[in-house]
C-alpha positions as CSV (number, residue, x, y, z in Angstrom):
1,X,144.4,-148.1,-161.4
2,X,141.0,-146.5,-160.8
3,X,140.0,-149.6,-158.1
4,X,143.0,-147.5,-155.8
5,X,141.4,-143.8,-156.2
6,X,138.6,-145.1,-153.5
7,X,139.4,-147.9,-151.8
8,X,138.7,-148.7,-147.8
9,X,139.7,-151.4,-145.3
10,X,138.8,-152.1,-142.3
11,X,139.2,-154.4,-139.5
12,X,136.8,-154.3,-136.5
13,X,133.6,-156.0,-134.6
14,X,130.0,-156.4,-135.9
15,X,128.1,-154.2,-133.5
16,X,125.1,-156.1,-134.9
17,X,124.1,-159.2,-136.9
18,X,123.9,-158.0,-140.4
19,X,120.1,-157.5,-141.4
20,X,119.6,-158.9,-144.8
21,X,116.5,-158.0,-147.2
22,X,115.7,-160.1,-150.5
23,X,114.8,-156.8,-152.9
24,X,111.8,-157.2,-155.7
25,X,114.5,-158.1,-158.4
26,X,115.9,-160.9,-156.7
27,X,118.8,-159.4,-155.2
28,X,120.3,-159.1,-151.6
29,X,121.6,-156.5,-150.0
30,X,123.1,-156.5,-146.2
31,X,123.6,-153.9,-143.6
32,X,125.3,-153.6,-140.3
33,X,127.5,-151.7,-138.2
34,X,131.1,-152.0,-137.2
35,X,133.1,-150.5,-134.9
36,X,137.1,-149.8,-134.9
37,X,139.1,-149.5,-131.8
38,X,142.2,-147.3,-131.7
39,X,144.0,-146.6,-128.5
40,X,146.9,-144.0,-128.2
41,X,148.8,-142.5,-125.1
42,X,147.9,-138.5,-124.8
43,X,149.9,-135.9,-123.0
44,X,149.5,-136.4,-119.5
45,X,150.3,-140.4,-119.8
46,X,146.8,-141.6,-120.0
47,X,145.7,-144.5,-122.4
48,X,143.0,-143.6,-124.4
49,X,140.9,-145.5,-126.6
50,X,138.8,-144.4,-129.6
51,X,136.5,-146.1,-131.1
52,X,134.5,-145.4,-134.7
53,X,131.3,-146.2,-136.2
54,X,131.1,-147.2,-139.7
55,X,127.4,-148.4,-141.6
56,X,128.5,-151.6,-143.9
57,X,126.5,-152.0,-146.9
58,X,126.5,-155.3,-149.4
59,X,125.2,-156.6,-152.2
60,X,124.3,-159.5,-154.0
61,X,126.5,-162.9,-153.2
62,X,128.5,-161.0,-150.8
63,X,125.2,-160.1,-148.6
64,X,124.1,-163.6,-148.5
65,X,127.7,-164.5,-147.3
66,X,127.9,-162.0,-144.4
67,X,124.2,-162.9,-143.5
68,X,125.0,-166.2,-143.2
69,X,128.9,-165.9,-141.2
70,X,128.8,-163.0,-139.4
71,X,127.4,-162.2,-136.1
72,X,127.0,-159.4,-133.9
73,X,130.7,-159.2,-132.2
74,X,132.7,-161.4,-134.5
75,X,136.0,-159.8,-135.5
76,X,136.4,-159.1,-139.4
77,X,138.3,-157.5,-142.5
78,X,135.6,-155.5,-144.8
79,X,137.0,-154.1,-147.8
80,X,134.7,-151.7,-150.3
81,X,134.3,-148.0,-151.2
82,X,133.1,-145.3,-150.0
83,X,130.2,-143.7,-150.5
84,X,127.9,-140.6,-149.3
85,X,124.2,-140.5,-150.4
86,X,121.1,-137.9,-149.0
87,X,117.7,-138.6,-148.8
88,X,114.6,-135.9,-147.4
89,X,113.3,-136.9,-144.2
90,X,109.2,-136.6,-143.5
91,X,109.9,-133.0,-142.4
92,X,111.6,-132.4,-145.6
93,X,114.9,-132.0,-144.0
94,X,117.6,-133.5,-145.8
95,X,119.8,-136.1,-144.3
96,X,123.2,-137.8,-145.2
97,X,124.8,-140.9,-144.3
98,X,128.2,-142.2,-144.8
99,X,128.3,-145.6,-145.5
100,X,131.5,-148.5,-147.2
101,X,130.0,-150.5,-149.6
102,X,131.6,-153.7,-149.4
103,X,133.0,-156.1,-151.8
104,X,135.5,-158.5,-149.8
105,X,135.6,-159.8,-146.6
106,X,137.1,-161.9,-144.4
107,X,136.3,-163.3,-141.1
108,X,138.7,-162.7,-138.6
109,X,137.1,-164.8,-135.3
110,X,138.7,-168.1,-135.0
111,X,134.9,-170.5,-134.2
112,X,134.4,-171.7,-130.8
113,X,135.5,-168.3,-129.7
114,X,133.0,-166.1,-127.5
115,X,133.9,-163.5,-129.5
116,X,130.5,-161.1,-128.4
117,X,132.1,-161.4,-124.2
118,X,135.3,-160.0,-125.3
119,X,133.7,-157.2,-127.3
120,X,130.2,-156.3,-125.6
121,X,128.6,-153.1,-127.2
């Protein structure tokens, strides 16, 4: 029961190829961002789309997976938790990032598909 107290998915398109770093210990871990589309009708009749950032973190197996499928623009199903973290910048300000560490995914993009002309960023 605790797996469903923070629990994300999310379906959208890479809005870069995942940038994956072997760390001192052996391990992987990948990064990337992905955006979700949303569109809506307001008031006056108008379609309006939203779209929303999200940083995708990975580790382990699962980075090596996404570094090797995924591409900037492909469409795919992330699932993971998440997670805030701070850090102090140079000027000793201190910064925050939002960020889904993910444990599943699932490519979405059919191959052969020119997935990155449909979706430019």
């Amino acid at each position: 029961m605790n797996t469903l107290r923070n629990k994300v998915q999310l379906i959208g398109n890479l809005g870069m190829n995942p940038e994956v770093k072997q760390l001192d210990g052996g391990s992987s871990v990948a990064k990337f961002t992905m955006a979700t589309n949303e569109s809506y009708v307001n008031k006056k009749g108008e379609r309006v789309e939203d779209t929303q950032w999200h940083n995708i973190v990975a580790w382990g197996k699962t980075a090596e997976l996404m570094g090797d499928l995924l591409t900037k623009g492909k469409e795919v199903m992330v699932e993971g938790k998440l997670t805030t973290r701070s850090w102090d910048d140079k000027d000793g300000n201190k910064r925050y990032i939002t960020e889904i560490i993910a444990n599943e995914f699932l490519l979405l993009t059919r191959e052969g598909k020119k997935q990155e002309e449909d979706f430019p960023f």
